[in-house]
LODO-842371 format. One line per field, with one value per residue (C-alpha): x, y, z; residue in one letter; residue number from 1. Coordinates in Angstrom, 2 decimals. Layout:
# LODO-842371
X = c(X/...)
Y = c(Y/...)
Z = c(Z/...)
residu = c(A/...)
num = c(NUM/...)
END
This chain:
# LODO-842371
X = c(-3.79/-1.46/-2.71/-0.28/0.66/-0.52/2.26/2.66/4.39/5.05/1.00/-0.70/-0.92/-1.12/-1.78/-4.21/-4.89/-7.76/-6.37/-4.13/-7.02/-9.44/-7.99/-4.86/-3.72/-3.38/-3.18/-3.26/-2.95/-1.43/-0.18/3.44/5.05/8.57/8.73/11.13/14.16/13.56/12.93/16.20/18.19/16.80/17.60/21.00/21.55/20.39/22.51/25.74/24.42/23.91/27.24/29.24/27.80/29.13/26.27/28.83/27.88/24.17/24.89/27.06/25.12/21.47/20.95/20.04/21.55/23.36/20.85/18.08/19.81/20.82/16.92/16.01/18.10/17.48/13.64/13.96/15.56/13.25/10.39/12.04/12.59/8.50/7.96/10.32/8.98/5.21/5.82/8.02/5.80/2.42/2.44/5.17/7.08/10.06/13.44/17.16/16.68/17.34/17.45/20.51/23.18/25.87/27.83/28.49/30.84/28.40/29.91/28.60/24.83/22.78/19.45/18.76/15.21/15.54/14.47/14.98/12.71/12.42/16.13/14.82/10.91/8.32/7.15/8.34/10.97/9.70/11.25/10.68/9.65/9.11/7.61/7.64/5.78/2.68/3.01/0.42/-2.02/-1.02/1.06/3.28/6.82/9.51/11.49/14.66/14.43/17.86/16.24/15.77/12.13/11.78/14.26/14.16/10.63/10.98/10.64/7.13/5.41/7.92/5.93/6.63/5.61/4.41/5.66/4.31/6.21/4.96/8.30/7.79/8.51/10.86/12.79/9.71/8.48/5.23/5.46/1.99/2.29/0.00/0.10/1.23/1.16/2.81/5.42/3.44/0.17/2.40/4.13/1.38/-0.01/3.57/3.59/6.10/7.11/5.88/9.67/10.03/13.21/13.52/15.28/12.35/8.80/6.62/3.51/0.81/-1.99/-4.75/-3.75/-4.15/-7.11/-9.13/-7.72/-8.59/-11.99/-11.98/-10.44/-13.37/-16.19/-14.62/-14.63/-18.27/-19.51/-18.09/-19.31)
Y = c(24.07/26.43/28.60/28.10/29.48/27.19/24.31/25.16/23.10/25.66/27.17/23.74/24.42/21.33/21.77/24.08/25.50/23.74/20.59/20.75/22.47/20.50/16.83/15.80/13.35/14.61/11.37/7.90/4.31/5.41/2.57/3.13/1.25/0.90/0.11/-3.56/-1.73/0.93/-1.35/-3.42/-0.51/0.79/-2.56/-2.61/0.86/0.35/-3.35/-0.95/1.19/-1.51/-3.65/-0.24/-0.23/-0.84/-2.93/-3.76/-1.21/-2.14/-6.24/-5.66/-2.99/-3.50/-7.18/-7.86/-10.15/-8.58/-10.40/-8.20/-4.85/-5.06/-5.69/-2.95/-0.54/-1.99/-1.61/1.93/3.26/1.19/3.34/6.65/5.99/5.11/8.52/10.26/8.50/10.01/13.01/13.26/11.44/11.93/15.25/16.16/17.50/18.40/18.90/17.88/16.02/12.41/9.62/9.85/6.80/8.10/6.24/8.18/7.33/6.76/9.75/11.69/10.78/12.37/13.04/15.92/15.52/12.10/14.65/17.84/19.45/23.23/23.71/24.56/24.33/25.53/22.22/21.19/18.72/15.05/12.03/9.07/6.22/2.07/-0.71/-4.24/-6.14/-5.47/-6.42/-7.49/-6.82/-3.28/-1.34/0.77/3.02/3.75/7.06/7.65/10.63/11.90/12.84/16.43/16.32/15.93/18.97/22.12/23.67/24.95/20.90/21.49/21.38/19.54/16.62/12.66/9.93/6.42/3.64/0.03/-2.42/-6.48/-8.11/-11.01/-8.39/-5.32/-6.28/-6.36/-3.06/-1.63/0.00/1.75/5.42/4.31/8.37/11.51/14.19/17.06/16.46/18.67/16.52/13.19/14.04/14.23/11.03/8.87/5.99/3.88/1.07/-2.95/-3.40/-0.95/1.04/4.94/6.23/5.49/6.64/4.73/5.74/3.34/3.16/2.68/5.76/8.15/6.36/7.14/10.77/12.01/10.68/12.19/15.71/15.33/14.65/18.00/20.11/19.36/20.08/23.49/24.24)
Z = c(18.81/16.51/14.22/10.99/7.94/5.01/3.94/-0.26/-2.62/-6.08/-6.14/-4.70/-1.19/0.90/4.33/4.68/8.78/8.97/8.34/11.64/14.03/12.91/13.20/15.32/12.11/9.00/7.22/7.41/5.67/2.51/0.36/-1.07/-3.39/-5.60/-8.69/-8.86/-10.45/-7.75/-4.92/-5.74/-5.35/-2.13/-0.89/-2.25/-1.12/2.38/2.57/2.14/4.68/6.98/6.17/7.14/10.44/13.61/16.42/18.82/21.17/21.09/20.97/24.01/26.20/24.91/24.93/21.27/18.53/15.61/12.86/15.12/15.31/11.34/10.72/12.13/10.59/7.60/8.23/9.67/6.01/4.34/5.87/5.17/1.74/1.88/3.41/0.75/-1.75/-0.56/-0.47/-3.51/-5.88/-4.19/-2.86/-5.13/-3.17/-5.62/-3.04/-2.83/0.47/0.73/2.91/4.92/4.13/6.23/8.48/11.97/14.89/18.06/19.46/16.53/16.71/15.04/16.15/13.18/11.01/8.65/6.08/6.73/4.05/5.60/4.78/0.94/1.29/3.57/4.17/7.67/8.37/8.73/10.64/10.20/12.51/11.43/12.81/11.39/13.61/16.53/19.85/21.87/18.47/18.42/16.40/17.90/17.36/19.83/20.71/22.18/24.38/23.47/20.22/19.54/19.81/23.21/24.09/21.54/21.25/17.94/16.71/17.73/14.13/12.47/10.80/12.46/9.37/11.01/8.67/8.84/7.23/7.30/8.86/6.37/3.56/4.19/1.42/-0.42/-2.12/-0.28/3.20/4.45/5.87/9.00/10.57/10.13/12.58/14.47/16.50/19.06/18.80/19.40/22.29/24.95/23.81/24.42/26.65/28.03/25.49/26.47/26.56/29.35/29.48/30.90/27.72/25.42/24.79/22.30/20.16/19.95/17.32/19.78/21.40/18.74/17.58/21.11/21.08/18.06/18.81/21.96/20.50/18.02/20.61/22.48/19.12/18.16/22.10/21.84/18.61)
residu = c(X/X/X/X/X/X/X/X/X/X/X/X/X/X/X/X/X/X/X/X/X/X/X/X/X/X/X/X/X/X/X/X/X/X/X/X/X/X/X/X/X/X/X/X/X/X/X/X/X/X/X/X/X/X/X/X/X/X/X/X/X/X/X/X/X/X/X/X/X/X/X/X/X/X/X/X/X/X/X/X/X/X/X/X/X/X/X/X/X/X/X/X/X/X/X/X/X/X/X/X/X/X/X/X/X/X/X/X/X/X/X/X/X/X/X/X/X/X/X/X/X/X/X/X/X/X/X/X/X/X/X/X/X/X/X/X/X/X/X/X/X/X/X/X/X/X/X/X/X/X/X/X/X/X/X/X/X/X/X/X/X/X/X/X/X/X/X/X/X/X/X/X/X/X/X/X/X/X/X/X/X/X/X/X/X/X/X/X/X/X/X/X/X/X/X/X/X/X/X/X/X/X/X/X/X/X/X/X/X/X/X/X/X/X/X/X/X/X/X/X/X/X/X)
num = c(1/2/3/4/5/6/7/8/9/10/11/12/13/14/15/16/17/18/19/20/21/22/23/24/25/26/27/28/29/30/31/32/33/34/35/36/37/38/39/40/41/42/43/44/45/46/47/48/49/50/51/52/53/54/55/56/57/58/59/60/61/62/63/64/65/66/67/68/69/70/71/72/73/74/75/76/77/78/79/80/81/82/83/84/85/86/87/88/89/90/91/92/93/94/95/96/97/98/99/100/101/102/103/104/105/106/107/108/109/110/111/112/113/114/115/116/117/118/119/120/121/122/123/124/125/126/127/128/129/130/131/132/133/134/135/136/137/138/139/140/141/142/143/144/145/146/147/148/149/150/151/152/153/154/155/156/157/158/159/160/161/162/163/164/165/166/167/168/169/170/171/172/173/174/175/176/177/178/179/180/181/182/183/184/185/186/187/188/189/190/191/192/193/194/195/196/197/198/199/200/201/202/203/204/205/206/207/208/209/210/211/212/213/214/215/216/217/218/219/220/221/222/223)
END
């Protein structure tokens, strides 16, 4: 593990070293939830977002129905606004960045931070990952290994938020924050996803659950 400098927000500071030696998540199963008049906004905001889209490319080439790809966009800026709404309101984190609503051309991809909070804090940049649904009784989240993460080094302490959102309700207003961690504590703990493709890398629960315990177990035999 790192040795860090201490994450501050004003003269609270947040993440303290210890907290990231000590324990490979920093948090987990944290309940967040809108407000209605908020929540009916986010939904309005993110149905624009989704309407402006274009999912021909993935109905064609990735073998999924439009009413599934739209979901999970919708779900997947559900979650962020979740994580933003965390660490605005609950660790007060007091910023300009927001959710991203842009619309880019598939050429134009970006795989840049869903909220890129170091660009005017010293709080690290987050992204954000969803899932609405377990498979096989687990929860689990999927990465694309285009994404950033898995090629530039200096995304190794940037911060990776685990959203859970019940599939019978993302238009509804909780989400729960299942994880959060380093991006460098995630990676070596990636599997292949139950829907096995080459470009992805999925995160499950059950995984992080056995090595924490395991890092712990290691920690305490040393000491």
């Amino acid at each position: 593990m790192k040795t860090l400098k201490p994450f501050s927000i004003g003269s609270e500071i947040i993440l303290e070293p210890s907290d990231i030696v000590d324990n490979i998540i920093i948090l987990r199963d944290q309940t967040v939830t809108f407000d209605p008049d908020e929540n009916t906004k986010n939904n309005a905001d993110i149905d624009h977002f989704v309407s402006r889209n274009d999912y021909s490319w993935r109905v064609q080439n990735r073998n999924v129905n439009l009413e599934t790809a739209q979901e999970n966009d919708f779900a997947g800026k559900k979650g962020e606004m979740f994580a933003h709404k965390y660490f605005s309101e609950t660790l007060g984190l007091v910023t300009n960045v927001k959710p991203d609503l842009e619309i880019y051309p598939a050429s134009q991809k970006s795989w840049a931070p869903d909220l890129p909070y170091s660009q005017d804090t010293t709080f690290p940049d987050c992204h954000s990952k969803t899932c609405t649904r377990k498979y096989y009784n687990e929860f689990s989240w999927i990465f694309e290994t285009k994404d950033m993460l898995f090629h530039d080094p200096k995304h190794a302490l940037d911060l990776v938020v685990f959203v859970h959102i019940d599939e019978h309700a993302i238009r509804g207003p909780t989400g729960t924050i299942k994880l959060l961690m380093f991006w460098d504590n995630v990676f070596p703990i990636l599997g292949l996803p139950f829907k096995r493709q080459a470009t992805k890398q999925a995160l499950y629960l059950e995984t992080v659950e056995y090595a924490a315990a395991k890092y712990s177990e290691l920690k305490q035999n040393v000491l």
